[in-house]
C-alpha positions in Angstrom: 16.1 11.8 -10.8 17.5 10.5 -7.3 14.5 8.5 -4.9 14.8 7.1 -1.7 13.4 3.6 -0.8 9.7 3.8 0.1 8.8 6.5 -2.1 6.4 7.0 -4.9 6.8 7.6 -8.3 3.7 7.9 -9.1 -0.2 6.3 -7.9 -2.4 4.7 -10.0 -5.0 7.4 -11.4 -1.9 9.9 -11.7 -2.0 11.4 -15.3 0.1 9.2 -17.7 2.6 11.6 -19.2 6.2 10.2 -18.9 8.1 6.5 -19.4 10.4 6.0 -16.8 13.5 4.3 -17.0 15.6 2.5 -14.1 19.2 3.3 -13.7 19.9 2.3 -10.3 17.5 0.2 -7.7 14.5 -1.8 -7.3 11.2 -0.7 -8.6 7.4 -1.9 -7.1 4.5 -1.9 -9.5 1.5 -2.5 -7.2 -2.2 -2.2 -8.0 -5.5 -1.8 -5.8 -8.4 -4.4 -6.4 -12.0 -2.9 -5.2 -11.7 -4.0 -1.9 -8.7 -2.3 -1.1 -6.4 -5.4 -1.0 -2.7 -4.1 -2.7 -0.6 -6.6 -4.8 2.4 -6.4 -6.4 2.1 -7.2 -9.8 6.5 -6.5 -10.7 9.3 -6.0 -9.2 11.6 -4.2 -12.2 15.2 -4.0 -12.0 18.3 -2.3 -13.0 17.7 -1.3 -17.0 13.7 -1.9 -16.8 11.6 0.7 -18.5 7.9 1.4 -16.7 5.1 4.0 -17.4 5.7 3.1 -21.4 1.2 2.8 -21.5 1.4 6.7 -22.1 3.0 6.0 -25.5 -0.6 4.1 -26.7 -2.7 6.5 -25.2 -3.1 5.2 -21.7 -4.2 8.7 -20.1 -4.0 7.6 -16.2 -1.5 5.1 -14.5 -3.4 2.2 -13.6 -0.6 1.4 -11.1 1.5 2.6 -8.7 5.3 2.8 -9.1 7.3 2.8 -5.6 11.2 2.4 -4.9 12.1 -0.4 -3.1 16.0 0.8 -2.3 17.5 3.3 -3.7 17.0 4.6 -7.2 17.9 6.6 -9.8 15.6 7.4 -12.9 15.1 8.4 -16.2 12.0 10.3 -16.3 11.5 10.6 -20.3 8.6 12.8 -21.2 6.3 11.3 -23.8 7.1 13.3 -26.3 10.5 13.0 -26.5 10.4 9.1 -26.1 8.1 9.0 -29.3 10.8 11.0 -31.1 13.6 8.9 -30.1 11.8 5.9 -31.0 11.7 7.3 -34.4 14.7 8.8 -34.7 17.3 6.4 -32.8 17.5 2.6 -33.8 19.4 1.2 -31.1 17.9 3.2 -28.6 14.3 1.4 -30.1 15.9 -1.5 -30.2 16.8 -1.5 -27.0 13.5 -0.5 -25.7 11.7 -2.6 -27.2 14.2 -5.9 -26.0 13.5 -4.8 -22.4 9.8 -4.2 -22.8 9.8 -7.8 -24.6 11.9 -9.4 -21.7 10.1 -7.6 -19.1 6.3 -9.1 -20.8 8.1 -12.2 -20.7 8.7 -12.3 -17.1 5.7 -11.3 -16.0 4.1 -14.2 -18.0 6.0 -16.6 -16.6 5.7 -15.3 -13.3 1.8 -15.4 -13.8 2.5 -19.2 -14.7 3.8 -19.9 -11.8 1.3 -17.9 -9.3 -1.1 -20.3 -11.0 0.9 -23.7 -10.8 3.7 -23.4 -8.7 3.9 -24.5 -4.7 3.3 -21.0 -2.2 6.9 -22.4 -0.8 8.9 -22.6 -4.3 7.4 -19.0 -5.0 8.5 -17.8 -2.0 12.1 -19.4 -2.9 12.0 -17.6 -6.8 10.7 -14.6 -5.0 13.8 -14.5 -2.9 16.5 -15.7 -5.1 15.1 -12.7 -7.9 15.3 -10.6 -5.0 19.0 -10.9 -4.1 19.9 -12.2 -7.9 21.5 -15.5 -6.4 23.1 -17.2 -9.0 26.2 -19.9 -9.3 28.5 -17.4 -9.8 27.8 -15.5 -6.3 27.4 -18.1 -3.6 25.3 -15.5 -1.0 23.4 -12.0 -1.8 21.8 -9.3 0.3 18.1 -8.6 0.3 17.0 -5.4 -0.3 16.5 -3.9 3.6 13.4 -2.5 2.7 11.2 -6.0 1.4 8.8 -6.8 4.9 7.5 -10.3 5.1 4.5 -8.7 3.8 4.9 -7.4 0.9 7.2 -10.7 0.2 2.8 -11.8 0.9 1.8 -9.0 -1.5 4.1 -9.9 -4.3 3.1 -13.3 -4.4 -0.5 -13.5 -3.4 -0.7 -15.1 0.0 -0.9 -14.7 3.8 2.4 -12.9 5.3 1.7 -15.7 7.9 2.7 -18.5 5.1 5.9 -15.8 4.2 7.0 -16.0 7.8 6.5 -20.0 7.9 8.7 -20.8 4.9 11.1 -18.5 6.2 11.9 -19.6 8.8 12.0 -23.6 7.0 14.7 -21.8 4.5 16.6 -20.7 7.6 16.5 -24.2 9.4 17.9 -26.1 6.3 20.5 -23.1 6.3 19.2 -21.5 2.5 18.8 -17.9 4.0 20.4 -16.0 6.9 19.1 -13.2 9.4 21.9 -11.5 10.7 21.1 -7.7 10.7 20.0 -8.3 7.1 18.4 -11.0 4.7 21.5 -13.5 3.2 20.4 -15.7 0.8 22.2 -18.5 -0.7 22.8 -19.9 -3.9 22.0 -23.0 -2.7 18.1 -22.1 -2.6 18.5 -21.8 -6.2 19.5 -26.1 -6.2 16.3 -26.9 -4.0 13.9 -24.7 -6.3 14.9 -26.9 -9.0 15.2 -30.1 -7.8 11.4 -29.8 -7.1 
């Protein structure tokens, strides 16, 4: 299945019926607190599988999937991703590596919500978002990723978003030129603190 950026999947409360799996682009998992405040619990990837609560019963979504850029999908009815895990070993293997990696992640990504500095999340947030590493010395940012749901994604004000920003743009980390460059050397500063 082909999706735009900015479009939904599916909403939390939608009937839990399918695993999806991403082929191509950047995938949102948000979820609504009581008062109406939405945070973005994951940000999956290229390879990521999401939705796989249908497979222990989980009847409704209890969050909403929405593209960030560009995707395609695997939609893989419940049914037939119950068989294939039974039937295919490497395709359970591999499904069960990326749910394992993807858990992983989020843990450590709680771990830091909890003890990491706003500013060195905002760094992680951005160098995960453009995939800045040592081998590529500048990436892109996703067009459609606002300051605020940079805020949503990591649990604070987009006004703090906006503040570190612009920091990372005066000690020449990131870019604004038509689009969000950031550079590998973001990834040296995050560490060295």
């Amino acid at each position: 299945m082909e999706y735009g950026p900015g479009i939904t999947v599916y909403a939390e409360g939608d009937h839990s019926d399918a695993v999806f799996h991403v082929i191509k682009g950047q995938i949102t998992l948000s979820v609504v607190s009581e008062r109406g405040k939405e945070v973005i619990a994951a940000v999956l990837n290229r390879h990521a599988f999401f939705g796989e609560a249908c497979l222990i019963g989980q009847m409704a979504r209890s969050a909403t999937a929405r593209t960030v850029t560009p995707c395609t999908l695997a939609r893989i009815p419940k049914r037939a991703m119950l068989r294939a895990l039974r039937t295919n070993r490497s395709f359970s293997a591999y499904f069960v590596t990326n749910v394992m990696v993807q858990h992983l992640r989020l843990q450590e990504q709680l771990a830091r919500q909890m003890f990491d500095s706003s500013e060195r999340r905002v760094a992680r947030l951005l160098l995960m978002l453009a995939r800045s590493g040592k081998d590529r010395p500048t990436e892109i940012v996703p067009p459609r990723v606002s300051q605020t749901t940079m805020a949503a994604m990591l649990g604070i004000t987009r006004e703090r978003v906006n503040y570190f920003m612009n920091k990372f743009r005066r000690l020449k980390f990131i870019e604004y030129n038509g689009h969000l460059l950031v550079h590998s050397s973001l990834l040296q500063s995050v560490l060295d603190k």
